[in-house]
C-alpha positions as CSV (number, residue, x, y, z in Angstrom):
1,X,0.0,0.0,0.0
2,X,0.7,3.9,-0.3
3,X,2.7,3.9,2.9
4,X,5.6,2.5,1.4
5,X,6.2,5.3,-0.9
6,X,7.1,8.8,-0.3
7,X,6.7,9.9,-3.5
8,X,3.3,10.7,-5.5
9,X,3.8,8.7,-8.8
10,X,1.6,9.4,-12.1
11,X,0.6,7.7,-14.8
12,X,0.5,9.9,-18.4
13,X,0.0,13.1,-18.9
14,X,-2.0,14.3,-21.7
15,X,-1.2,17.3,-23.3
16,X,-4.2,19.2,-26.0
17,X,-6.8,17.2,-23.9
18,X,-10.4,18.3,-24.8
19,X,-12.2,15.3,-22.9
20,X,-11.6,16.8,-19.4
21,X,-12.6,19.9,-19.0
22,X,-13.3,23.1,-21.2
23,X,-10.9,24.1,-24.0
24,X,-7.7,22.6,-25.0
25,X,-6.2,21.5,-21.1
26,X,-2.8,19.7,-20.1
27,X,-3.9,16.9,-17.9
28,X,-2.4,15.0,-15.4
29,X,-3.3,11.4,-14.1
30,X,-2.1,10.4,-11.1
31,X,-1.3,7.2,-9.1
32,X,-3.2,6.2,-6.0
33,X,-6.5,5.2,-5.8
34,X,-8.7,3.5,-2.7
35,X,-11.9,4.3,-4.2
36,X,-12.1,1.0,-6.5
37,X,-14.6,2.2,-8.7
38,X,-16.7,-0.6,-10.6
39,X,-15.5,-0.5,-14.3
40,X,-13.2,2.2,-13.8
41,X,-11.7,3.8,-17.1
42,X,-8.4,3.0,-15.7
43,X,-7.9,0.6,-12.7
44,X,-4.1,0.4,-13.6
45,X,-3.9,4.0,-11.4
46,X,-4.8,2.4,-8.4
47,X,-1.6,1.3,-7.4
48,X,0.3,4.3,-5.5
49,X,3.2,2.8,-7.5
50,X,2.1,2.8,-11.2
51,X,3.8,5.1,-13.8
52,X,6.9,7.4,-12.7
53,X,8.1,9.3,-9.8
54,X,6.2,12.8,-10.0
55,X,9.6,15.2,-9.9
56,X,10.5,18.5,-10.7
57,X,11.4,17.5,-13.8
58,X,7.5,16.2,-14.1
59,X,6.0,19.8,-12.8
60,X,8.8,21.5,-15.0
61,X,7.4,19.8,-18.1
62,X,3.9,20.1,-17.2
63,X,4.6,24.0,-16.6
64,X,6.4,24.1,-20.1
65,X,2.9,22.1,-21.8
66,X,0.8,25.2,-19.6
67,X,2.7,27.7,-21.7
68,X,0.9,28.3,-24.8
69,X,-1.7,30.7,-25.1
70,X,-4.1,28.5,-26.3
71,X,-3.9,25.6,-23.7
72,X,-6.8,26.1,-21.7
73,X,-5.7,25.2,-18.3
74,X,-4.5,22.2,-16.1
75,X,-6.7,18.9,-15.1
76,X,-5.8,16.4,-12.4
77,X,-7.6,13.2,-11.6
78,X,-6.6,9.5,-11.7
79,X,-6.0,7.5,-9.8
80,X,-7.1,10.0,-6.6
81,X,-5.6,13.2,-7.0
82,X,-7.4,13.4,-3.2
83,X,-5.6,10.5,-1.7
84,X,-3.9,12.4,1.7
85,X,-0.5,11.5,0.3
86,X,-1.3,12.6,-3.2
87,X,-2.3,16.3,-2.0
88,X,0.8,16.8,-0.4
89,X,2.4,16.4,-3.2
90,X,0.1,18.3,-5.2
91,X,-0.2,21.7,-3.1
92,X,2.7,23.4,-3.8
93,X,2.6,22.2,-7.4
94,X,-0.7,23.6,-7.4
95,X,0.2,26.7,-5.9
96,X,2.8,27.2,-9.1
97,X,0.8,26.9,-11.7
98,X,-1.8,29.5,-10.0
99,X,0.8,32.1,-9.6
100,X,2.5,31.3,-13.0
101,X,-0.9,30.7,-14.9
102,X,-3.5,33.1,-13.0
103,X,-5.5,33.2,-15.8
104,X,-6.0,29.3,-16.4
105,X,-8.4,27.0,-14.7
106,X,-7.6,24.0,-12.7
107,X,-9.8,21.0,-12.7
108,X,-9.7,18.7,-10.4
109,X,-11.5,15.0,-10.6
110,X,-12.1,12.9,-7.4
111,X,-14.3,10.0,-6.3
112,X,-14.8,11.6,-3.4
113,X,-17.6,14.1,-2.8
114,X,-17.4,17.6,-1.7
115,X,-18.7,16.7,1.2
116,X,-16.4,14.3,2.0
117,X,-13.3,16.4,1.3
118,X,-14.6,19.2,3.6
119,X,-15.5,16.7,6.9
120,X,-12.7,16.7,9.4
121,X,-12.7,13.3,10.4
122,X,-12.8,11.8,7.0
123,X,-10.6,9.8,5.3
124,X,-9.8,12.2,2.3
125,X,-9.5,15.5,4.5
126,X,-5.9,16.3,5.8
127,X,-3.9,19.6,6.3
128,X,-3.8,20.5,3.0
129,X,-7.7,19.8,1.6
130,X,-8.9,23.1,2.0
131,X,-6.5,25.2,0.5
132,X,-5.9,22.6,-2.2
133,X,-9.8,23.0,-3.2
134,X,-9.3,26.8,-2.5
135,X,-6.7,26.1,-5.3
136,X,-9.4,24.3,-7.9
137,X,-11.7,26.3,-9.8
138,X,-14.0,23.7,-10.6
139,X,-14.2,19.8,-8.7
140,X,-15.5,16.9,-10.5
141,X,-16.9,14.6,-7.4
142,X,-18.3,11.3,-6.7
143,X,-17.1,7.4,-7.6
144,X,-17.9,6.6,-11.2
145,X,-21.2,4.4,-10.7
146,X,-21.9,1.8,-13.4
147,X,-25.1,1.9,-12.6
148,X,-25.5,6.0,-13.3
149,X,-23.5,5.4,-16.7
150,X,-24.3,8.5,-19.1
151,X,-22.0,9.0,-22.3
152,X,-24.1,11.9,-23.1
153,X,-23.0,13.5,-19.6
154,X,-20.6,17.0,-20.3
155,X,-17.2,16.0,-18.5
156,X,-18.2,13.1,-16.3
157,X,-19.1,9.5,-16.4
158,X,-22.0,8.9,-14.3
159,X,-24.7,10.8,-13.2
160,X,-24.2,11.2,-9.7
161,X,-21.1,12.8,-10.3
162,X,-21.2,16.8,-9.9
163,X,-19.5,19.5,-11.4
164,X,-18.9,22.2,-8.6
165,X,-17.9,25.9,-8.8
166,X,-15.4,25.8,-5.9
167,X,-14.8,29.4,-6.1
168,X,-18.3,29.9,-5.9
169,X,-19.1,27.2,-3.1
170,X,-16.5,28.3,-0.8
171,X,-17.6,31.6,-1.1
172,X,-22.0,30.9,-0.5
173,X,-21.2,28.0,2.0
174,X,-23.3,26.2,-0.4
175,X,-22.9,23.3,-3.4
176,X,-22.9,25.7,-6.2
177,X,-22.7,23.8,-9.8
178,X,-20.4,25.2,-12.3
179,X,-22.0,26.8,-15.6
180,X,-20.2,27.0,-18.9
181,X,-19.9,29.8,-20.2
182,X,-20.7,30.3,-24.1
């Protein structure tokens, strides 16, 4: 398990994505994943150990693939970009693509819900939850659910899953769902 590693690892990265998320986005798949969704796109992620170390050289190549003007933003998801370990590695990568990219969005996929990452007490909450969602402008939440399969769904998989304006929901207190924009 996870606790033998003290490195996140990932799996690809994708760069001129158009699948996950608005516009042309750089995204990143992590390793790490205790959620076990049924049918999961990519099960291979669940092992903390699958693909390569995340380094610098990793966030300095991902920064270089941000560049371009007309590369949207960044996406994380998985794997569990929410695993406790995972978002320690994340923050301060997250924290330098906001202050180098202000302008593009980060996306953010988890199996967890919102809910879930805000409860103290939960598995997925840890130090770094709060500011790393403070980080995301908009969350994609909930396990993939066979069950709530929808191909016609905009960005997700199932329909349980929820696309949430973080910016907005931290600000009202409340779930709000993120709107695009035409």
């Amino acid at each position: 398990m996870r606790s033998a590693f003290l490195k996140m690892y990932y799996g690809k990265i994708k760069n001129c994505d158009i699948a996950d998320g608005p516009g042309v986005r750089v995204s990143l798949f992590v390793s790490g994943c205790t959620n076990h969704c049924e049918n999961c796109f990519q099960p291979e992620t669940w092992a903390f150990d699958y693909g390569d170390p995340f380094t610098q050289d990793t966030q300095r190549h991902i920064m270089e693939l941000l560049s371009p003007s007309f590369i949207s933003g960044l996406t994380v998801l998985g794997g569990e970009p929410f695993e406790p370990l995972n978002q320690r590695e994340l923050l301060p990568f997250l924290h330098s693509v906001r202050a180098k990219f202000p302008n593009k969005t980060i996306w953010i996929y988890s199996g967890f819900t919102y809910e879930e990452l805000c409860s103290e007490g939960a598995y997925p909450h840890c130090e770094q939850t709060m500011e790393m969602l403070g980080l995301c402008d908009v969350l994609v939440d909930g396990r993939f659910v066979q069950a709530k399969k929808d191909i016609t769904l905009l960005f997700r998989g199932s329909s349980n899953q929820r696309l949430i304006d973080v910016k907005k929901t931290l600000e009202s207190g409340f779930v709000v769902l993120w709107q695009q924009i035409k």
